[in-house]
ZAFI-140217 format. One record per residue (C-alpha): residue number from 0; residue in one letter; chain; x, y, z. Coordinates in nm, 4 decimals, always signed. Each point is the difference from the previous one (the first is absolute). Layout:
! ZAFI-140217
R     k   r   c         xx         yy         zz
R   NUM   a   A          X          Y          Z
...
***
This chain:
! ZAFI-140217
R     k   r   c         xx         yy         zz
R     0   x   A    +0.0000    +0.0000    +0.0000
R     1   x   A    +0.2670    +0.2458    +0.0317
R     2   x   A    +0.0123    -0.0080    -0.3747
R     3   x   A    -0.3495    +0.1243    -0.0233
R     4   x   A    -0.0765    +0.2631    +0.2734
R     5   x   A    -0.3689    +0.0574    -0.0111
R     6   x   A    -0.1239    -0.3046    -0.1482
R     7   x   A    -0.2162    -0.2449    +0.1613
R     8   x   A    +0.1266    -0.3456    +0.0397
R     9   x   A    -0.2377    -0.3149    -0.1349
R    10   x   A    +0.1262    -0.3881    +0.0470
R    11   x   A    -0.2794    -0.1506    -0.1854
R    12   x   A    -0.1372    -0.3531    -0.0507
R    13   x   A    -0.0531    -0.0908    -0.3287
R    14   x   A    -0.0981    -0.3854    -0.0929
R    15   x   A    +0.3774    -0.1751    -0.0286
R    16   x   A    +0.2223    +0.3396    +0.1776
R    17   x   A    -0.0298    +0.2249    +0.2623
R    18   x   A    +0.1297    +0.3469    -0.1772
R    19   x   A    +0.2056    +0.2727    +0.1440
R    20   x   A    -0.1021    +0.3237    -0.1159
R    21   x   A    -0.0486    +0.3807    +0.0497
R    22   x   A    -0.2023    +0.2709    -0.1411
R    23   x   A    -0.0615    +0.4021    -0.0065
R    24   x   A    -0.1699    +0.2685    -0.2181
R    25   x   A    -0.3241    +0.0278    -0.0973
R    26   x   A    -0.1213    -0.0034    -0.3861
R    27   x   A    +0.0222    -0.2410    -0.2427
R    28   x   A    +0.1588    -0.3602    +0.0988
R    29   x   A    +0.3098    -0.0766    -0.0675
R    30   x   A    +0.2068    -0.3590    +0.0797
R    31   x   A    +0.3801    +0.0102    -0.0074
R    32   x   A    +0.1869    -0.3249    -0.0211
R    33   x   A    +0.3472    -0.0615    +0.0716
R    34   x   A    +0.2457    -0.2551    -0.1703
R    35   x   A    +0.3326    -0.1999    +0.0634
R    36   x   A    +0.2132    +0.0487    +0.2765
R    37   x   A    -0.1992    +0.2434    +0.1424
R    38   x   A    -0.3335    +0.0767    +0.2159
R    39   x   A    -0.2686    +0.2958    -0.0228
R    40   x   A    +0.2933    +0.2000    +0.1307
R    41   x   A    +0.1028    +0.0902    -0.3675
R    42   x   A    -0.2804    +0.2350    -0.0661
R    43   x   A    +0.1064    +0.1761    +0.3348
R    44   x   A    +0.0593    +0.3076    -0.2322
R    45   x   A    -0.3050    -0.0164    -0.2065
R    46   x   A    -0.2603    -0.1485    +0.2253
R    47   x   A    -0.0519    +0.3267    +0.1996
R    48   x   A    +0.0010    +0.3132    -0.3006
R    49   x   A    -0.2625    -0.2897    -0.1547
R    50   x   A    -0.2120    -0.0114    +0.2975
R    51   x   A    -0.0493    +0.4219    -0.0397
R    52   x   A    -0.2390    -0.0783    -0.2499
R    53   x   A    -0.0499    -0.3527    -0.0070
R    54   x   A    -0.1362    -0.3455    +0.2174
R    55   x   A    +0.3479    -0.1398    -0.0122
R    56   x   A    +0.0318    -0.3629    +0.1434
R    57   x   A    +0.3511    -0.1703    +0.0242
R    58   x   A    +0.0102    -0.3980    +0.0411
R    59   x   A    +0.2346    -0.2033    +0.0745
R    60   x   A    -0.0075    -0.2948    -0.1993
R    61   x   A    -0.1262    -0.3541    +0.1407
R    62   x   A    +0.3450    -0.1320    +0.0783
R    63   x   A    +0.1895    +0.3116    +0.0283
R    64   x   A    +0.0740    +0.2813    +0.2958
R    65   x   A    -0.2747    -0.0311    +0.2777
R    66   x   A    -0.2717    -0.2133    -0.1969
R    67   x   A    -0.0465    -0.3353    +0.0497
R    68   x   A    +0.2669    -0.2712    -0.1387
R    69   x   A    -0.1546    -0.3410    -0.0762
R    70   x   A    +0.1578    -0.2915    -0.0600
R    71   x   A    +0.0209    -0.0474    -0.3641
R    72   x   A    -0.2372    -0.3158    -0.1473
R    73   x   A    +0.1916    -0.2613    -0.2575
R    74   x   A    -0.1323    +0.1761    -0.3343
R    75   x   A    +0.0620    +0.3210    +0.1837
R    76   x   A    -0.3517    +0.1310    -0.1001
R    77   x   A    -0.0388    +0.1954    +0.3716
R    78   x   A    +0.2403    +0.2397    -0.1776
R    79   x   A    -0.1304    +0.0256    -0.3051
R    80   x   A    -0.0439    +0.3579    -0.1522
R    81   x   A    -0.3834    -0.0890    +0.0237
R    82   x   A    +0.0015    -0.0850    +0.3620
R    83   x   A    +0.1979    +0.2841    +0.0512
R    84   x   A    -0.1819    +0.2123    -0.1609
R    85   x   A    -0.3299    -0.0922    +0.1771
R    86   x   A    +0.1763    +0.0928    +0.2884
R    87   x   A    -0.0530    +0.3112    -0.0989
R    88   x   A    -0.3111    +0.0302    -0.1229
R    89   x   A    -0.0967    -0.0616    +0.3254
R    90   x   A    +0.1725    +0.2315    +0.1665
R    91   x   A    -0.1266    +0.2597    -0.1932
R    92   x   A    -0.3512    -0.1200    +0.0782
R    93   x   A    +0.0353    -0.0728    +0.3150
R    94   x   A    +0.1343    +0.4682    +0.0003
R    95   x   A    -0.3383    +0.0364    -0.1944
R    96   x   A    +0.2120    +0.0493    -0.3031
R    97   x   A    -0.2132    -0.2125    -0.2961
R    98   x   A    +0.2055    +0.1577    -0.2907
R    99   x   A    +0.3601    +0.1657    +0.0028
R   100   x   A    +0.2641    +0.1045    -0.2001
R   101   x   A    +0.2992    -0.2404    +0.0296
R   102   x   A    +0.3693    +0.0499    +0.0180
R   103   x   A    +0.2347    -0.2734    +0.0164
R   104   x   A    +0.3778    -0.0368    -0.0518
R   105   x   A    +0.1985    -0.3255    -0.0169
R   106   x   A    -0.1579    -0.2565    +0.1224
R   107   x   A    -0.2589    +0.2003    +0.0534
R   108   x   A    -0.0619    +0.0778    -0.2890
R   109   x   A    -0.0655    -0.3501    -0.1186
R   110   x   A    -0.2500    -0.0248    +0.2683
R   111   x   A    -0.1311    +0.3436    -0.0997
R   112   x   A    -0.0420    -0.1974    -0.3506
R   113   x   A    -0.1578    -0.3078    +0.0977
R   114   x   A    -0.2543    +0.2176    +0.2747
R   115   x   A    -0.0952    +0.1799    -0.3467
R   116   x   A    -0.0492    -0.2894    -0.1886
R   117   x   A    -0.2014    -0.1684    +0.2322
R   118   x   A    -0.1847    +0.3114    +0.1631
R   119   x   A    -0.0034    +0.2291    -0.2941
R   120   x   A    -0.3181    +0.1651    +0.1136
R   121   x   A    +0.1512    +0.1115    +0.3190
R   122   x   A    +0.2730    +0.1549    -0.1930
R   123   x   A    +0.0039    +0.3666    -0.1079
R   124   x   A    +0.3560    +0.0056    -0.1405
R   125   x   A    +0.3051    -0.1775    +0.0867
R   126   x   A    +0.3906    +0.0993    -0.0064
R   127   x   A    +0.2284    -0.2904    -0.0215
R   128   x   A    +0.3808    +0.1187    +0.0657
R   129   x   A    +0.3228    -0.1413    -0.1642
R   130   x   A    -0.1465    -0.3300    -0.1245
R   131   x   A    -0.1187    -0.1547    -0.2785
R   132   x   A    -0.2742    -0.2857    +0.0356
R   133   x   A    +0.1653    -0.2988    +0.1368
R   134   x   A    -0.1350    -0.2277    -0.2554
R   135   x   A    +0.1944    +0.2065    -0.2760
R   136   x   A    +0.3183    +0.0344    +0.2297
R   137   x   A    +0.0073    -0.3948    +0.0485
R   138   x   A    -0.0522    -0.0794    -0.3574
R   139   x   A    +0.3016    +0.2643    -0.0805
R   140   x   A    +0.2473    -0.1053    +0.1791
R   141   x   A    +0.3462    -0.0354    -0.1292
R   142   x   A    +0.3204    -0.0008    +0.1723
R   143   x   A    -0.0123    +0.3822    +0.0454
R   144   x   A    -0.3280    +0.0221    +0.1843
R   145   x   A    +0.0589    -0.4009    +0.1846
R   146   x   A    +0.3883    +0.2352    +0.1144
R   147   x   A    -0.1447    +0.2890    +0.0986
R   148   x   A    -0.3435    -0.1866    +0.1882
R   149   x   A    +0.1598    -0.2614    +0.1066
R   150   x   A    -0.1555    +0.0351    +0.3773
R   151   x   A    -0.3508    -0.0726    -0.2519
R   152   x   A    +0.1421    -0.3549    -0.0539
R   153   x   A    +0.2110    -0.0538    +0.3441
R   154   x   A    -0.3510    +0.0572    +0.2207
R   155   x   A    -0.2183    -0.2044    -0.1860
R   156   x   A    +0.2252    -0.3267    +0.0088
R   157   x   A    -0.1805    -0.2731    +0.2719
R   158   x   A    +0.0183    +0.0380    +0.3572
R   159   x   A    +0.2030    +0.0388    +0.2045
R   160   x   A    +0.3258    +0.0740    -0.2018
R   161   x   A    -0.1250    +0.3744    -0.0645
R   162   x   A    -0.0676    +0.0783    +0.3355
R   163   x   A    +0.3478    -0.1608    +0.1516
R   164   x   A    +0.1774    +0.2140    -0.2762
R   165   x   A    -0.1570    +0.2799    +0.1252
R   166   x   A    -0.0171    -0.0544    +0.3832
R   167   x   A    +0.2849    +0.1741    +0.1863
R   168   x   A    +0.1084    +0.2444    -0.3434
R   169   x   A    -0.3145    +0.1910    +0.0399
R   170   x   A    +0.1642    +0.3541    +0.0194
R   171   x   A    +0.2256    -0.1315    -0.2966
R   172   x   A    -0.3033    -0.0350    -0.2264
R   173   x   A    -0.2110    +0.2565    +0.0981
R   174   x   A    +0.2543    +0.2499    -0.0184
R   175   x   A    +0.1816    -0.1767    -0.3051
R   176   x   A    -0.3657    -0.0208    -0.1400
R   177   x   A    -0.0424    +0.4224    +0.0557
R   178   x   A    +0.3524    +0.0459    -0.1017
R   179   x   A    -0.0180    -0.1241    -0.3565
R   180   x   A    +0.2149    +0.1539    -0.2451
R   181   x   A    -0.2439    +0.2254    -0.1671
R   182   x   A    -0.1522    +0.1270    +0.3935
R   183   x   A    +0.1180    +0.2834    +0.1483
R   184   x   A    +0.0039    -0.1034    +0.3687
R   185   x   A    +0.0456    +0.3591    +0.1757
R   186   x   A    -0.3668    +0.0417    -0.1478
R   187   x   A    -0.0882    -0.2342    +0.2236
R   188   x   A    -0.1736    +0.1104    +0.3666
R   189   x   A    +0.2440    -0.2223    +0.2699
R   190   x   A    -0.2797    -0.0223    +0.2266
R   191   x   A    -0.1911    -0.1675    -0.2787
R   192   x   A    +0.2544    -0.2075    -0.0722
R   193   x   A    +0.0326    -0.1141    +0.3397
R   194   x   A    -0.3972    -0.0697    +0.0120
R   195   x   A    +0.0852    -0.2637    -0.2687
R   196   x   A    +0.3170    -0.1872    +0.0881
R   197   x   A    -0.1874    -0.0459    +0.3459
R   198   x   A    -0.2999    -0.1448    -0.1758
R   199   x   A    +0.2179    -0.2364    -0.1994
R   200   x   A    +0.1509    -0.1267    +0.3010
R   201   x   A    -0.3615    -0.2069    +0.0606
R   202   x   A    +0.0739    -0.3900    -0.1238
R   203   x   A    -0.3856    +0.0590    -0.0864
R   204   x   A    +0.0992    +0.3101    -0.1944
R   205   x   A    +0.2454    -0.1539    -0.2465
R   206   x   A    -0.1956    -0.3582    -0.0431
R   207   x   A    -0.3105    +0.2180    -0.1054
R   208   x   A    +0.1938    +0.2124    -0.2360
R   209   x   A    +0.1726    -0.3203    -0.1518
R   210   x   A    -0.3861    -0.1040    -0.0321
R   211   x   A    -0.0853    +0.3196    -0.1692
R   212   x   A    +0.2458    -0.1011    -0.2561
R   213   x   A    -0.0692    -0.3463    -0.0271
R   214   x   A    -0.3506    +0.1282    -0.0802
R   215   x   A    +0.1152    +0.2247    -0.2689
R   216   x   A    +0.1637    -0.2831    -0.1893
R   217   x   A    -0.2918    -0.2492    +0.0192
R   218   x   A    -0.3322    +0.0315    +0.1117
R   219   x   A    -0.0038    +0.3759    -0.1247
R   220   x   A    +0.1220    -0.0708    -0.2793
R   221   x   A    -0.3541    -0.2226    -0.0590
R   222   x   A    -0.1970    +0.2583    +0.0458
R   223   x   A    +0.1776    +0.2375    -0.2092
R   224   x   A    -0.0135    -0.2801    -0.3076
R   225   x   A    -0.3697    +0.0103    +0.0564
R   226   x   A    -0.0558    +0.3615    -0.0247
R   227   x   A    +0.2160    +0.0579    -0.3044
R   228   x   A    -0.3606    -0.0013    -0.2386
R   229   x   A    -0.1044    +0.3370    +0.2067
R   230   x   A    +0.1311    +0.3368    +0.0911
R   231   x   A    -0.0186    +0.2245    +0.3147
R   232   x   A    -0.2316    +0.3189    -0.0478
R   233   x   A    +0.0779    +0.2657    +0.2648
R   234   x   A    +0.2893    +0.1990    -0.1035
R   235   x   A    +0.3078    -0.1013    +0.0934
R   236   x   A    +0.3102    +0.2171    +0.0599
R   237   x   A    +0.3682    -0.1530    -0.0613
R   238   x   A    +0.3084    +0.1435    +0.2064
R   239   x   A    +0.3460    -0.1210    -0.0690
R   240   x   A    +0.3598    +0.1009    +0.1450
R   241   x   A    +0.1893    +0.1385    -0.2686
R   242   x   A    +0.2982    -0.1534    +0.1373
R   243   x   A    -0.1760    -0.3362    +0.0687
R   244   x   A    -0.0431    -0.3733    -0.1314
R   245   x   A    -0.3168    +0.0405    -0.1605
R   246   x   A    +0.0672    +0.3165    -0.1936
R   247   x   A    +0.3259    -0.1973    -0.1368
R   248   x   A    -0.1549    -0.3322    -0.0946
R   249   x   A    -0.3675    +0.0285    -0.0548
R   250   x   A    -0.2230    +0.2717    -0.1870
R   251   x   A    -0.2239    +0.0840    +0.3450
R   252   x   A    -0.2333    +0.1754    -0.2180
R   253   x   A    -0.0505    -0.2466    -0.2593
R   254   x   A    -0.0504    -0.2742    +0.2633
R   255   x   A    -0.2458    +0.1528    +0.1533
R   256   x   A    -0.1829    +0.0594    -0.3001
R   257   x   A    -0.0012    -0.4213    -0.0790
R   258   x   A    -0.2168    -0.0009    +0.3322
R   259   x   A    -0.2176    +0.3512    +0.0636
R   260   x   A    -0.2105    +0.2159    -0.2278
R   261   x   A    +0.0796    +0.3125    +0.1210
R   262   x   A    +0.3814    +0.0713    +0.0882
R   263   x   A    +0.2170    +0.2930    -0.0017
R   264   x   A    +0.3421    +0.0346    +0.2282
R   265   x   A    +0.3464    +0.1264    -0.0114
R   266   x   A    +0.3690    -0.0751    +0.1137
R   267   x   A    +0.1355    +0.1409    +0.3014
R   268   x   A    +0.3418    +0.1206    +0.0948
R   269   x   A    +0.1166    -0.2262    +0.2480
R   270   x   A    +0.0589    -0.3692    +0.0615
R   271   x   A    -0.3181    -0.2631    +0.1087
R   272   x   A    -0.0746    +0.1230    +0.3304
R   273   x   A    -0.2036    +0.2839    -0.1722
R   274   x   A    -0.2400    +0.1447    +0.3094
R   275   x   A    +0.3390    +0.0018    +0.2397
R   276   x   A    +0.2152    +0.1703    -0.2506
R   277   x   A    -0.1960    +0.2086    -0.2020
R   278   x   A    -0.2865    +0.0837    +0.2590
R   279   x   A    -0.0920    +0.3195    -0.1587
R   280   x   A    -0.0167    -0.0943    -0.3346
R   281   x   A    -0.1833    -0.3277    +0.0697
R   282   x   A    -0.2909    +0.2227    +0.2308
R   283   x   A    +0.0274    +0.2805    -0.3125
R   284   x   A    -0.1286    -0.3332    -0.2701
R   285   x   A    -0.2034    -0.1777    +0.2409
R   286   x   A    -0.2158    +0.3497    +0.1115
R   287   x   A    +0.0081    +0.1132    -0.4070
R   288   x   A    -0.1495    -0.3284    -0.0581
R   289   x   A    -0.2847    -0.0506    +0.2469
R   290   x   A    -0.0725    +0.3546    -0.0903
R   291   x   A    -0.0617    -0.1109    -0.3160
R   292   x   A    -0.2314    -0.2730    +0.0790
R   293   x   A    -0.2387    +0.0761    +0.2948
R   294   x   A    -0.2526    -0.2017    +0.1313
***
């Protein structure tokens, strides 16, 4: 909470989670979701200039910072995108929220995707940050992308050998993780950054975020597949870091485009941890946007 002076503090249960979350602001709804290795601490900068006009709700994923952390089931379906994502919708019920705009980045973001996929009608527009659909990113991948991802393809190997590599190095990744070549670290709040390599130090933590991974590279992967005949209809808004993976080996724009209707987006200058190290930029796009698209 010291991230988010003011806001009121929520732990939620939802039918397979109990969800962390906080909210502020009055106006139109607003859901912020957070991605890899991080909590709703990231939008610590944006969270608070959105709530001056705004219902702003930040979540911490099922698995992740102070929600719940299940143990994950043998085809890994508990952390699907879709259960995920109906974590959510009932959150946002359960706030009296029945439609919002949607913001995720990383792996939020794909649950952002799914939530509008499978909830469309609850969904006034939705901003997906530095990724492309993980469908497309899996069926792309080349030495390049399998280099530069590689954690993609460490976390999602069986249990337990992911979560012995990563027991007792959890500083080491999270940090190594933050500090990739193309991020610029200093941008980076050390309180925040603290917040995280304390969550990661959970066994539960890194076993559900190896299960959030194993999810992305089967059972989400299903539903994707089935979907391909149909495309999302809110608009959608694309950011990518300039200085980032996806800007170097995938057309974002494009992507998005083989999945939603209604897309628009544009690079930004910095690496993939876009709301942490371009904060003002990111609230500039995400308030031009929703302006543009009331409910």
């Amino acid at each position: 909470m010291a991230f988010f002076s003011g806001f009121k503090k929520h732990r939620i249960r939802t039918s397979g989670a109990t969800i962390n979350a906080v909210s502020a602001g009055s106006g139109e709804p607003v859901l912020l979701l957070h991605g890899y290795p991080q909590t709703m601490a990231c939008w610590h900068e944006l969270a608070p200039e959105l709530a001056k006009k705004y219902s702003v709700v930040c979540a911490d994923l099922r698995g992740y910072g102070g929600s719940s952390k299940p143990k994950g089931l043998p085809d890994h379906s508990n952390y699907s995108k879709r259960a995920m994502a109906l974590d959510m919708v009932e959150l946002m019920s359960a706030l009296g929220h029945e439609k919002f705009h949607l913001v995720g980045h990383d792996r939020g973001g794909r649950v952002a995707h799914r939530l509008a996929r499978d909830h469309g009608k609850r969904v006034q527009t939705l901003t997906v940050m530095d990724i492309s659909p993980t469908l497309k990113m899996f069926e792309s991948t080349n030495l390049a992308f399998a280099t530069a991802y590689y954690h993609w393809f460490q976390m999602l190997q069986p249990a337990p050998l992911p979560e012995k590599m990563l027991q007792g190095i959890v500083p080491f990744n999270i940090l190594g993780r933050v500090g990739r070549s193309e991020v610029d670290l200093s941008a980076f709040n050390k309180a925040a950054i603290r917040e995280y390599v304390k969550a990661f130090k959970d066994p539960k933590a890194i076993h559900a975020s190896c299960e959030d991974y194993r999810a992305a590279g089967t059972i989400d992967l299903v539903h994707d597949r089935r979907d391909l005949h149909k495309k999302i209809r809110m608009p959608v808004m694309a950011l990518w870091g300039k200085r980032g993976v996806i800007h170097k080996m995938f057309n974002c724009l494009d992507d998005w485009r083989e999945v939603a209707e209604n897309v628009s987006g544009r690079a930004i200058d910095c690496g993939h941890f876009i709301p942490e190290e371009a904060p003002a930029k990111t609230l500039s796009e995400i308030r031009r946007f929703l302006r543009s698209h009331p409910m």
